[in-house]
C-alpha positions as CSV (number, residue, x, y, z in Angstrom):
1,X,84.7,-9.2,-68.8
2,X,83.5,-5.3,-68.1
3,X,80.1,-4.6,-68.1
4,X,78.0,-3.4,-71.1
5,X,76.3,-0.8,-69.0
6,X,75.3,2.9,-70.6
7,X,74.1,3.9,-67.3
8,X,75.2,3.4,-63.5
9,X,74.5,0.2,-61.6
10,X,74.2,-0.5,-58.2
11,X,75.4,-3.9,-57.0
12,X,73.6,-4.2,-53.5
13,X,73.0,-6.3,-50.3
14,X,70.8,-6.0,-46.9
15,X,71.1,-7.5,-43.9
16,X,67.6,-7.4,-42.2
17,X,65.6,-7.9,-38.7
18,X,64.1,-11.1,-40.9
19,X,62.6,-12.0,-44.2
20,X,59.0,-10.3,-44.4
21,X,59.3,-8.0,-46.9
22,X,56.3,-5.8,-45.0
23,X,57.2,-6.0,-41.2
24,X,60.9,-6.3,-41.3
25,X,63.7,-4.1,-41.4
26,X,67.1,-2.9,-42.6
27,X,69.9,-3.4,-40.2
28,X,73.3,-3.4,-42.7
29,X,73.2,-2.0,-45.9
30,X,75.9,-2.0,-48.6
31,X,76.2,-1.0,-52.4
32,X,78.7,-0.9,-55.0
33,X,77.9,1.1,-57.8
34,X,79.8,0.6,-61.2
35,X,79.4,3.1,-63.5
36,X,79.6,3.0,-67.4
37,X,83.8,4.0,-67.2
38,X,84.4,1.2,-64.8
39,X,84.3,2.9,-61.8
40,X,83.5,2.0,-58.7
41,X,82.4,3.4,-55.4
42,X,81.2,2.0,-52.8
43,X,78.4,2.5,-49.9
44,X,78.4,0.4,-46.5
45,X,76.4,1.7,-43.2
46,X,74.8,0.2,-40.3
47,X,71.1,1.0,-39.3
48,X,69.2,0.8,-36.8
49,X,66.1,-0.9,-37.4
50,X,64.0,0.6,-34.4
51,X,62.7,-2.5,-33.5
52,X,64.2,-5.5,-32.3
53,X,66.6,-8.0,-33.5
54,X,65.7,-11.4,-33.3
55,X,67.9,-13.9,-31.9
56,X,68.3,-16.4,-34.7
57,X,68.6,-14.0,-36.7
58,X,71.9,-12.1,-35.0
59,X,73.0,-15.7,-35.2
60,X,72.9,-15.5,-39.2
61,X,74.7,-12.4,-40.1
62,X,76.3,-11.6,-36.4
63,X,74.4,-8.2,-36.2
64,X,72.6,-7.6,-32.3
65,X,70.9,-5.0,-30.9
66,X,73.4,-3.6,-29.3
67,X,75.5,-3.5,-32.8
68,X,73.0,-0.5,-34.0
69,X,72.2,0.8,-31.1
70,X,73.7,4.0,-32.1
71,X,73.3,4.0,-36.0
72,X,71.0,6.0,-38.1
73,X,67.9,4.4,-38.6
74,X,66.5,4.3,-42.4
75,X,64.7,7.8,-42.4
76,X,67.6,9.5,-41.2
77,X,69.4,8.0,-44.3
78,X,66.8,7.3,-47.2
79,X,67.5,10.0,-48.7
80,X,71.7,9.7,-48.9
81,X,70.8,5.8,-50.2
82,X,68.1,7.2,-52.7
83,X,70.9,9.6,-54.2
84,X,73.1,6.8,-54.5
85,X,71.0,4.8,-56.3
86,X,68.0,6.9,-58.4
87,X,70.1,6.9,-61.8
88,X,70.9,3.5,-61.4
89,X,70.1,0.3,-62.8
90,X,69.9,-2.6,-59.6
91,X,71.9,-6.0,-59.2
92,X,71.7,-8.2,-56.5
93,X,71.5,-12.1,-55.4
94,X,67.7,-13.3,-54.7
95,X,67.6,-9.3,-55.2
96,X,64.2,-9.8,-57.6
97,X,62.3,-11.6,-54.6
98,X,64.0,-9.8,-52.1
99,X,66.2,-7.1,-51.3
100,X,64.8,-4.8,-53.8
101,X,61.1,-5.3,-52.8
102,X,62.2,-4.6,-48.7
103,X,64.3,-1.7,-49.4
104,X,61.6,-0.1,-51.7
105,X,59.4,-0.5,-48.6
106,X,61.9,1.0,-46.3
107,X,62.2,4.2,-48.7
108,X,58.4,4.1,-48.8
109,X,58.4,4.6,-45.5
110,X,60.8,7.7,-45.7
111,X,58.1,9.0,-48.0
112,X,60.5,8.4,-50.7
113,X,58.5,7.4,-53.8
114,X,61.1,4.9,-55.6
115,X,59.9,3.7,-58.7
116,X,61.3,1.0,-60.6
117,X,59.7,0.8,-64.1
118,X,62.2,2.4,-65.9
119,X,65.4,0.6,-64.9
120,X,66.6,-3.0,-64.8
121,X,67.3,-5.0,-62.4
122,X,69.6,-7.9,-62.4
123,X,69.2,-11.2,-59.9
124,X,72.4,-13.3,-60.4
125,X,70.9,-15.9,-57.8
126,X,68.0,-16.5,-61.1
127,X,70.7,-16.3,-63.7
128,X,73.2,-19.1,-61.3
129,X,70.2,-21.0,-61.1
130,X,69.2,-21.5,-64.1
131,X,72.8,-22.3,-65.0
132,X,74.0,-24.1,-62.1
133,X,71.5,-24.2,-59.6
134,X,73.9,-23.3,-56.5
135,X,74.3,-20.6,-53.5
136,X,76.3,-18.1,-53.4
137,X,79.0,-19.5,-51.3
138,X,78.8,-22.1,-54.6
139,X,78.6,-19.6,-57.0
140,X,81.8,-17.7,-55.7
141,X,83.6,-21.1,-55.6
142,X,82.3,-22.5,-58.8
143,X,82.9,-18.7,-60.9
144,X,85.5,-17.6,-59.5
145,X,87.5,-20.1,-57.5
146,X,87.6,-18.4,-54.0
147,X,86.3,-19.1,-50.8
148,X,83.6,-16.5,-49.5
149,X,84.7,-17.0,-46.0
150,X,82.4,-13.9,-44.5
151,X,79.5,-14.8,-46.0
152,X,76.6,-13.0,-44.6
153,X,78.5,-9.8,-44.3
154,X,76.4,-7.2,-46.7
155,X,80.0,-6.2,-48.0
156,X,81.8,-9.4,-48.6
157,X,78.3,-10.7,-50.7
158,X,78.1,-7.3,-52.4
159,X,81.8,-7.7,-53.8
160,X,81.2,-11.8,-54.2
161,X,77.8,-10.7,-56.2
162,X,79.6,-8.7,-58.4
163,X,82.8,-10.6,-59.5
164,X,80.2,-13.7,-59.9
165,X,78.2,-11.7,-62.8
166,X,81.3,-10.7,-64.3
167,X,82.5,-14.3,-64.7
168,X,79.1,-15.8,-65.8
169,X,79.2,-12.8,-68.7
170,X,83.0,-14.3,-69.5
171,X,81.3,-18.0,-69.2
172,X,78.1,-18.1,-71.1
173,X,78.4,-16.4,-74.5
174,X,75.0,-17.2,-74.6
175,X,73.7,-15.1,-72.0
176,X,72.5,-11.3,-72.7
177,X,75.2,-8.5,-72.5
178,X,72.8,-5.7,-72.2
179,X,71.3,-4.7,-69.3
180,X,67.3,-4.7,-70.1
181,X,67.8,-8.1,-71.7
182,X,70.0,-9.2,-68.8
183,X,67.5,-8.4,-66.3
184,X,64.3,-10.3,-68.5
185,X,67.1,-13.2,-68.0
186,X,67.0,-13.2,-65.1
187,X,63.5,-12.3,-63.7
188,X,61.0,-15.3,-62.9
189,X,57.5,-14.5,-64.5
190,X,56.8,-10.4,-64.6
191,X,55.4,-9.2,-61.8
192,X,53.3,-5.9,-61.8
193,X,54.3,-5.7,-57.5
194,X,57.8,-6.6,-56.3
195,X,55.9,-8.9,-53.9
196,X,54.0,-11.1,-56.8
197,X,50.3,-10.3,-55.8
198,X,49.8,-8.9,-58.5
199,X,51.0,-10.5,-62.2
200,X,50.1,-10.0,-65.7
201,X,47.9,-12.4,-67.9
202,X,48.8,-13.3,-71.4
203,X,47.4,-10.0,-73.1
204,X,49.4,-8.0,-70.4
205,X,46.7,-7.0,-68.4
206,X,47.3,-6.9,-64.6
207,X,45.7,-9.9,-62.8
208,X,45.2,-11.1,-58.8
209,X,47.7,-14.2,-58.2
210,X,46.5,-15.3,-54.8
211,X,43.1,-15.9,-53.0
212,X,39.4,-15.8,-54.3
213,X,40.4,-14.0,-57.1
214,X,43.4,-15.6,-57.6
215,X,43.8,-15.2,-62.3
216,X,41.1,-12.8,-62.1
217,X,41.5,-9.3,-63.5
218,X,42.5,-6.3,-61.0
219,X,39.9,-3.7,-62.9
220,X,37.3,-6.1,-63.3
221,X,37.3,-7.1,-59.0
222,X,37.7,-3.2,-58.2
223,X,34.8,-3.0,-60.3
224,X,32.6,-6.3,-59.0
225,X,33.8,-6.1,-55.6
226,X,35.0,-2.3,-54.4
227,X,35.5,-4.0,-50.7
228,X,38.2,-5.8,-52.1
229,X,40.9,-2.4,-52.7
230,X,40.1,-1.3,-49.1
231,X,40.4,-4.5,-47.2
232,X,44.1,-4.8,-49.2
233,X,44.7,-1.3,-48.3
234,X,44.0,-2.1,-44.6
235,X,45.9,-5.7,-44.7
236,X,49.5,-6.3,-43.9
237,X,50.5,-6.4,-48.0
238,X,54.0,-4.5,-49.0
239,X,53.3,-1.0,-49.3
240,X,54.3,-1.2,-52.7
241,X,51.6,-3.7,-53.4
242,X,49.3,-1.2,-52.1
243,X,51.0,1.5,-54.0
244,X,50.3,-0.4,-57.6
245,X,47.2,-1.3,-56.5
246,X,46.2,2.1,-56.0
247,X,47.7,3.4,-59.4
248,X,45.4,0.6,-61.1
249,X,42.4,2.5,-59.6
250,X,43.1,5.5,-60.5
251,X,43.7,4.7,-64.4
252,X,40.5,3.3,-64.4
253,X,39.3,5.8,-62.7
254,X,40.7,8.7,-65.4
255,X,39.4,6.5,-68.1
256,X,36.4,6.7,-67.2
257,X,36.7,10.7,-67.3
């Protein structure tokens, strides 16, 4: 089955220095964007992550040091990826939780301002679990009958991701064909962060989800406790975290105009 797409989207994978979505960094990056024709092109570089690779992580997806040594690191290409991908809704597997949030810190970073608000993104890891409940290797096998023999290459899952959503959109009649209603499918609970520190109570209003304040309201603590925006600012929380954060204060702020 084709997509039911009226815009671009870009399938994507990273391969990373680790799995903290603040410190750590891109090291592979690929993306294969299908647009509403079916079209296909496709996007697949090597950074260099200007810090070290850890060991046991080389040992996961094979990329070392001395692999990137001479790549471009992120800046140098944020703004060739952010062209690639700024009309385009975003697909990916453990994307949601993931890749999505760490490269929209990388492009941070860059001084890149990505936004995500108006566009959907897709997590076929959520929608194969709440089908299945299997890994991609799995998902390949069970979807589409083939063995994803370089798994952990940021290609080979990009393509695997892919041809997986395409045969659960043949498999489920059930499941959403649009876009928007494809990605509420297959998001966990909504999120006002990438990150989940911040969430949304049951009247839509944005709330704290961890420590002392943990179900509380984000205007009410700015409001009770001003401390509490700077020591976030200062603490090691995504830069997008700090970004929504920010924007929170200054609609209060303006309202108060």
């Amino acid at each position: 089955m084709q997509l039911n797409i009226t815009r671009p989207i870009c399938f994507f994978d990273l391969e990373t220095t680790g799995i903290n979505v603040a410190k750590d960094r891109i090291v592979e990056i690929s993306i294969l964007k299908v647009f509403p024709d079916g079209r296909e092109e496709e996007f697949t570089e090597r950074i260099n992550p200007t810090v070290p690779i850890p060991a046991e992580t080389t040992a996961v997806h094979g990329i070392s040091d001395a692999d990137v040594a001479d790549k471009p690191t992120f800046a140098e290409r944020a703004k060739d990826i952010h062209d690639i991908i700024k009309d385009s809704d975003l697909a990916g597997f453990n994307s949601n939780r993931f890749d999505i949030p760490l490269l929209v810190e990388e492009l941070l970073r860059a001084d890149i301002d990505f936004e995500m608000k108006n566009r959907n993104a897709i997590d076929v890891q959520n929608i194969f679990h709440k089908m299945e409940q299997r890994t991609l290797v799995a998902a390949y096998k069970f979807y589409c009958d083939k063995d994803l023999t370089n798994a952990h290459s940021a290609a080979a899952d990009t393509k695997a991701t892919y041809e997986v959503l395409k045969s659960q959109l043949d498999r489920y009649e059930d499941l959403p064909q649009d876009m928007k209603s494809l990605a509420e499918f297959s998001s966990h609970k909504k999120k006002a962060d990438f990150a989940g520190f911040i969430g949304y109570n049951k009247e839509g209003e944005e709330i704290f989800t961890f420590g002392k304040h943990k179900g509380k309201k984000v205007e009410e603590v700015l409001d009770n406790e001003p401390g509490y925006f700077g020591w976030i600012q200062n603490a090691d929380f995504p830069l997008y975290t700090k970004k929504v954060l920010t924007a929170i204060k200054l609609r209060k702020l303006n309202t108060k105009l």
